[in-house]
C-alpha positions in Angstrom: -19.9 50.7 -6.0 -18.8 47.2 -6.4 -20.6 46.9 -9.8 -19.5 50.2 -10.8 -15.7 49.4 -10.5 -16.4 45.6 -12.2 -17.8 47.5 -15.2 -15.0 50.1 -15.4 -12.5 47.4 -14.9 -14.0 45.2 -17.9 -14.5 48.1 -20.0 -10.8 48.8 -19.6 -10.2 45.3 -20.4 -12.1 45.3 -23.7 -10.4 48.4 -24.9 -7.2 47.0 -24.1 -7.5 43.8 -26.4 -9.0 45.9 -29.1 -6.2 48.0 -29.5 -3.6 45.0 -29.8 -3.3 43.7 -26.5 -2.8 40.1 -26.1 -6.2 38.8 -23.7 -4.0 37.2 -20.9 -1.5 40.3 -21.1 -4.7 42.7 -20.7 -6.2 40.3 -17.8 -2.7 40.6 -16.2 -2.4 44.7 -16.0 -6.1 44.7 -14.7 -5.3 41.8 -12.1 -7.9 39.3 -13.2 -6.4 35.8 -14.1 -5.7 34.5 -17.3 -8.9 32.2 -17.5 -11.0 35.2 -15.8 -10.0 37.3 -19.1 -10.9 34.5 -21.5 -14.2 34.2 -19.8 -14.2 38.0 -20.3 -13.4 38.3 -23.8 -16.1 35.1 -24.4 -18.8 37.3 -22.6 -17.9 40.7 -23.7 -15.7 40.9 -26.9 -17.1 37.7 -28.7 -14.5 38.2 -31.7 -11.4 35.7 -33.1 -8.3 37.4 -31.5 -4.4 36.6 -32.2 -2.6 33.5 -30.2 0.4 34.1 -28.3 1.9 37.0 -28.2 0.6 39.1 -31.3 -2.2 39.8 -29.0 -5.3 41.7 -30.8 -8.1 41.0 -33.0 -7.5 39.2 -36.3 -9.7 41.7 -38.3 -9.2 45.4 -36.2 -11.2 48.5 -37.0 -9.1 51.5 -38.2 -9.7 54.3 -36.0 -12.1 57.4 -36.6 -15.3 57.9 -38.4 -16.7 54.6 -40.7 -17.8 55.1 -44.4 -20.9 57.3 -45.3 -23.1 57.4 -42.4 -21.8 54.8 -40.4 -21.3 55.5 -36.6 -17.6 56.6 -35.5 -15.7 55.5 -32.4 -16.4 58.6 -31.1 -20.2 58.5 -31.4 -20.0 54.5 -30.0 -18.1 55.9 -27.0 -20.7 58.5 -26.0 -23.5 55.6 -26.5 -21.1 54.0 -24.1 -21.0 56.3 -21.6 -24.6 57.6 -22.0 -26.0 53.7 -21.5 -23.6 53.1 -18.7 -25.3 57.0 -17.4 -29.0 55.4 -17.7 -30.0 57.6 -20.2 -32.7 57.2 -22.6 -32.3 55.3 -25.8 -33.7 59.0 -27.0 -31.7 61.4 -24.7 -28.4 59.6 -26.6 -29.6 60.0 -29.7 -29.8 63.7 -29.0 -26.6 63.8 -27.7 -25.0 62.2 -30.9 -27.2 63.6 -33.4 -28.5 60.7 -34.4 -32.1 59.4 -34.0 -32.9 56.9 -31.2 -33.6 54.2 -33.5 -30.5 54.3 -34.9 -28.7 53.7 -31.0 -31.1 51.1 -30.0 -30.2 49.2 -33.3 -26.5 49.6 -32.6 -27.0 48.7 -28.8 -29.2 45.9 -30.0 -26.6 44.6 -32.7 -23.6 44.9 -30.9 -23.8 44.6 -27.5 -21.6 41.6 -25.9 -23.7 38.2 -24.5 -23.2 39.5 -20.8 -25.6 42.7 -22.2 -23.5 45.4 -21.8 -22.5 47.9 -24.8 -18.6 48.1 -25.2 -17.3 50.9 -27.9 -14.2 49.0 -28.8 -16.1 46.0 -29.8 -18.9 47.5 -31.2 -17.0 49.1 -33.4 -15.0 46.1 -34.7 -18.0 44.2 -34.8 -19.6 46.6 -37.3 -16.2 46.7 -38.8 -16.1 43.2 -39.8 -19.3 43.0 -40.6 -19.5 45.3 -43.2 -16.6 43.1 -44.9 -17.3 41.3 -47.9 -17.4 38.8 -48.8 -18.1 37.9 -45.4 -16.3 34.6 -44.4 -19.0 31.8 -43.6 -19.4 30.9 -39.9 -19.4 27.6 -40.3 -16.1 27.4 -41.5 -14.6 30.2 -38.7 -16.4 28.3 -35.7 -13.6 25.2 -34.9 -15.8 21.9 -34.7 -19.2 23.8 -35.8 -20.0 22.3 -38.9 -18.4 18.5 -37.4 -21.3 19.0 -34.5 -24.0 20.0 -37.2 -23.0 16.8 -39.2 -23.4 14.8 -36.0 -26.6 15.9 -35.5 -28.0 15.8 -39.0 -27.0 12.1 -39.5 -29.4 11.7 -36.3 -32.4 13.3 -37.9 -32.1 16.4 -36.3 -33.7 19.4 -38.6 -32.0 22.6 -38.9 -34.0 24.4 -36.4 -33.4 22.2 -33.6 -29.6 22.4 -34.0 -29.9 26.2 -33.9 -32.3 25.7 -30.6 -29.6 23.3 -29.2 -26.4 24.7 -30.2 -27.9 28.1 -28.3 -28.8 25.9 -25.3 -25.7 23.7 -25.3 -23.2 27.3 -25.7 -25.5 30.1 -24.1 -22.0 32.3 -23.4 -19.9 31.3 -26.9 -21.6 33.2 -30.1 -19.1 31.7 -32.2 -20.9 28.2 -31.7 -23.8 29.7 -32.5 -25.9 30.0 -35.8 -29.5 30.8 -37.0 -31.4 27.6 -38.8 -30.9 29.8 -42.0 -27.3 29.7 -42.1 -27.1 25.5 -42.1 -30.1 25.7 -44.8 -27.7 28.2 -46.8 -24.8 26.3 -46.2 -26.7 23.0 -47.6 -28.4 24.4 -50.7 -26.2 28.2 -51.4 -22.9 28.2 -50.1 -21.4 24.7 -50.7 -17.8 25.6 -50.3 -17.0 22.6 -48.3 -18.5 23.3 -44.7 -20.7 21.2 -44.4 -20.8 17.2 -46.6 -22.1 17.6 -49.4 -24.4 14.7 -48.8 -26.2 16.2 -45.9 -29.1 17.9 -47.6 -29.7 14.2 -48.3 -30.1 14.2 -44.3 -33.3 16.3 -44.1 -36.7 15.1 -43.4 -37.6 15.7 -47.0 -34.3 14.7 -48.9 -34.5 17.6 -50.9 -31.6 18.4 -53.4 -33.1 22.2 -53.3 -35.1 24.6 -51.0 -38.8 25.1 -52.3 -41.5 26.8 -51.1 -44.3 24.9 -49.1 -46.9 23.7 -51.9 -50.4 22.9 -51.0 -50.9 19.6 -49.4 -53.4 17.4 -51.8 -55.9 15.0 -49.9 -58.8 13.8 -50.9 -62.0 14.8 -49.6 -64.2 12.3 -47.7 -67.5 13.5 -46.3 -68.9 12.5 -42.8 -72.2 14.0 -42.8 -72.8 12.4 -38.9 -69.1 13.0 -37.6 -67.8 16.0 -34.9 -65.5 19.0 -36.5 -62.9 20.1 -35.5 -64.7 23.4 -34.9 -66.9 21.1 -32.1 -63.3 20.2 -30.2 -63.5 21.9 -26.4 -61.1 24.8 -25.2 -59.1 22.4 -23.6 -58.1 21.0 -26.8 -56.8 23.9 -28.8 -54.5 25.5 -25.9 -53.0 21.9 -24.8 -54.0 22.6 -21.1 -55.2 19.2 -20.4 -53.3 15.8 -22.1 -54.7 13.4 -23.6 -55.9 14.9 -26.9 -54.1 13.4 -30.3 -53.6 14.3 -34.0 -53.5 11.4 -36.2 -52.8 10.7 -39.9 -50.8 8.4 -42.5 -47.6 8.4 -44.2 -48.0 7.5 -47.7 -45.1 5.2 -49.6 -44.5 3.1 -52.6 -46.9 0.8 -53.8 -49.8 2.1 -51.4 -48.1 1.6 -48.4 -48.7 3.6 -45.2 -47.6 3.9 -41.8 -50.3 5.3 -38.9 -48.6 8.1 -36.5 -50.4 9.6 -33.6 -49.2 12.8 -31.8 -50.0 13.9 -28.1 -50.4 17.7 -28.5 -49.3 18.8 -25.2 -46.6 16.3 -24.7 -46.0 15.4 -28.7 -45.5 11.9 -27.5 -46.1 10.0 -31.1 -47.3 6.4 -31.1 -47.2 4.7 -34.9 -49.5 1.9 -36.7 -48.3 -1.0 -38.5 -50.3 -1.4 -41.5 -48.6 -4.4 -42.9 -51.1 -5.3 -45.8 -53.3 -2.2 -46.7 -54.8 1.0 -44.8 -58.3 0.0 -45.4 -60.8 1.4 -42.6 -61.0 -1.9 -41.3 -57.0 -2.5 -41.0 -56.0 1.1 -39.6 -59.5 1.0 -36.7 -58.2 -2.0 -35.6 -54.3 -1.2 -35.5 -55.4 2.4 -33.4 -57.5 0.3 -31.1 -55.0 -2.1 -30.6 -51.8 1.0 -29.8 -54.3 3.6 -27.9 -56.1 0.9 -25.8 -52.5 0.0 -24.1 -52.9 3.7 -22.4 -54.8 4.5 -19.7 -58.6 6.4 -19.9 -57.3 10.0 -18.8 -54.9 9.9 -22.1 -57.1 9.5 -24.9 -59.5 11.8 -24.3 -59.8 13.2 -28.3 -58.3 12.0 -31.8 -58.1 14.6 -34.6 -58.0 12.9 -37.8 -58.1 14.5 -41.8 -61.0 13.4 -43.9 -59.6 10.2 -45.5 -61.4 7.6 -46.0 -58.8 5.4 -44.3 -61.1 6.1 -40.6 -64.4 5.5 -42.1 -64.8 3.3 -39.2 -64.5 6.2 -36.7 -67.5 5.2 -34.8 -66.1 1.7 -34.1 -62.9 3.4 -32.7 -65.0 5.8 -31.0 -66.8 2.8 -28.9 -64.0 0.9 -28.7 -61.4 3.6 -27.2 -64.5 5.7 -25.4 -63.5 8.7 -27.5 -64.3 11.4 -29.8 -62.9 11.6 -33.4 -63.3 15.3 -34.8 -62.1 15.6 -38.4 -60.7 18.7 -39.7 -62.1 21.1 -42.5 -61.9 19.9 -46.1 -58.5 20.7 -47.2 -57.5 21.8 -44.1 -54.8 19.7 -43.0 -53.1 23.0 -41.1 -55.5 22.3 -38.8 -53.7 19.0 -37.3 -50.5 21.2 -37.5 -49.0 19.1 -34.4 -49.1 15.9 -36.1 -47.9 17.4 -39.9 -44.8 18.9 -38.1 -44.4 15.0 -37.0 -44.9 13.7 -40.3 -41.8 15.7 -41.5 -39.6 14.4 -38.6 -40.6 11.1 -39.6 -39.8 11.7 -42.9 -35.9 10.7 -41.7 -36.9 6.9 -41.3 -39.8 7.0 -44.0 -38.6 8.3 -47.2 -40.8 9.2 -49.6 -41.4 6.5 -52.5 -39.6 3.9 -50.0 -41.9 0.7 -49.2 -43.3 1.0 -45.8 -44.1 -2.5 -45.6 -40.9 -3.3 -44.8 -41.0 -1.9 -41.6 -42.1 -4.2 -39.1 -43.5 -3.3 -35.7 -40.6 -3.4 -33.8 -38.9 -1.2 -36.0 -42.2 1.1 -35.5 -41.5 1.0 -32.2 -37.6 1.7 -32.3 -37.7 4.5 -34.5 -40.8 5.9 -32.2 -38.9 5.3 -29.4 -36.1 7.6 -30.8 -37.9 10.4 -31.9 -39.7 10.8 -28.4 -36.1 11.1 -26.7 -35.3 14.0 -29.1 -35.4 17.4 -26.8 -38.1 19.8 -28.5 -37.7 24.0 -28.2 -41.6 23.9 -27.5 -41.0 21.2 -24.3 -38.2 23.7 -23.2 -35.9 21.6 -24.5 -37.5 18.5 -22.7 -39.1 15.2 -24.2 -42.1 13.7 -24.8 -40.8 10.2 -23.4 -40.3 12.4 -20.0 -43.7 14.6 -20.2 -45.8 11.4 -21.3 -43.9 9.2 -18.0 -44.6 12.1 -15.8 -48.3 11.7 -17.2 -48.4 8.1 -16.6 -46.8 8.2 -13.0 -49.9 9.5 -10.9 -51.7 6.6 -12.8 -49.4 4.0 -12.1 
């Protein structure tokens, strides 16, 4: 009964604001307090309203039935009533004379962040939505596109800000925006919300979008060597740790940098290569990084068919390892460490010289990338999943 009344109470509430009614006025006839109705409004309404006393949305929906086919007030009110009833997504549909796909997109589309399917602000959130041009979130959101720059000038990619900025404001949509919307803002819509130099920012320092183009590397045979097709279960679902993806970045003048991912903790390890990345220089540079860790974590390296680890069976002695190489062409197949590469593309530029890197610089930038949170760690890092690895064999 409790519920029930809570519901009825904040569905009055909504209603109330919609139709003009300032949010701490509307808190104040239901008897909630003035920060319970913001936290309201934040859950429920989700839409820019009117400071002071104007009260209201900025942008209201005119009463009565939408254009063409568009759902009315009315019809949003029995989907109101019908999902607050329990009634089928179907039943509704019935009941409004529209199909039950048609419901479940509006429920779906327009229902606040606490879950719950308002009328009043559905029907100014299709209202506004259907304005054009539609105004750019980035420029509506206060302090949005400052917190995007921040994190761009770190490295970040547009997909983790869109992962963070979800985890950082789970109950404010207005601080919220799909990975789309920055790249759009970057290369479409420059119109001043984001700096004009920060498409400069991305791992690629693109000045325009492209599609993904074949990756070219040249094909090395190893006649005596394991595929990747040989690598146990273990391996390919990231069960046990232990098992890396290795390959090089390319730069001016021949120079290369050697990066090494984890895959089930994406903890990435790189190789100086000061002079060259002979067979001889890059064995003895991965010997020299993977032997500081203990037995249980190098289990497996997955490496492309260059001709850079020709000396695989030296590292394979050396380490008490297996190398598998992937498919000719394949390079897909070491998806874990590619994804890396592009992160690393922040500090490595292409067309930069990479011998100007020195170890400890290696080491710093490695050290920073491995204290970024990652969506697929659940927003952990691989500096804490690859401690909590070496703790047990401490």
């Amino acid at each position: 009964m409790v519920k029930v009344f809570a519901s009825h109470v904040r569905t009055d509430f909504v209603d109330l604001v919609c139709s003009g009614v300032p949010v701490g006025e509307a808190a104040r006839r239901l008897g909630v307090s003035r920060t319970g109705g913001r936290r309201w409004w934040a859950q429920s309404g989700q839409m820019k309203v009117h400071d002071g006393r104007v009260g209201g949305l900025l942008d209201r929906a005119p009463d009565g039935t939408g254009p063409g086919r568009a759902l009315s007030l009315a019809e949003r009110g029995m989907i109101q009533m019908g999902r607050r009833s329990g009634l089928s997504y179907a039943r509704i549909g019935e009941l409004t004379g529209r199909d039950r796909s048609v419901i479940w997109r509006e429920v779906q589309r327009n229902s606040g962040a606490d879950g719950v399917y308002y009328a009043s602000a559905a029907h100014a959130k299709a209202h506004q939505a259907r304005r054009r041009p539609k105004p750019l979130k980035l420029a509506q959101a206060e302090g949005l596109g400052e917190l995007i720059a921040l994190f761009m000038d770190d490295g970040w990619s547009p997909r983790l800000i869109s992962s963070m900025l979800a985890f950082y404001f789970p109950d404010d949509q207005t601080m919220q925006v799909s990975h789309e919307t920055i790249y759009r803002a970057l290369y479409v819509q420059a119109r001043g919300t984001l700096r004009t130099d920060l498409a400069r920012k991305l791992s690629l320092k693109r000045k325009a979008r492209v599609p993904h183009s074949a990756d070219r590397h040249r094909n090395s045979p190893y006649k005596d060597a394991f595929r990747i097709s040989q690598r146990p279960a273990e391996v390919e679902d990231r069960a046990v740790p232990g098992h890396w993806e290795g390959d090089l970045i390319i730069g001016a003048n021949s120079t290369a940098i050697g990066t090494l991912v984890e895959r089930s903790t994406r903890f990435t390890i790189l190789l100086h290569l000061p002079g060259d990345h002979s067979a001889e220089t890059v064995a003895a540079a991965m010997i020299d990084q993977m032997g500081r860790l203990p037995e249980h974590l190098r289990l497996s390296i997955t490496w492309d068919r260059g001709t850079e680890l020709a000396h695989y069976t030296r590292i394979q002695t050396a380490l008490d390892t297996k190398v598998y190489f992937c498919d000719p062409h394949s390079p897909w197949q070491r998806g874990t460490n590619e994804n890396t590469n592009r992160l690393l593309r922040f500090w490595f530029e292409k067309g930069s010289d990479l011998s100007a890197h020195t170890q400890n610089d290696l080491d710093r930038i490695a050290a920073k990338l491995n204290r970024r949170p990652r969506p697929t760690l659940d927003m952990d890092t691989p500096a804490n999943r690859l401690n909590m690895l070496l703790q047990p064999a401490a």
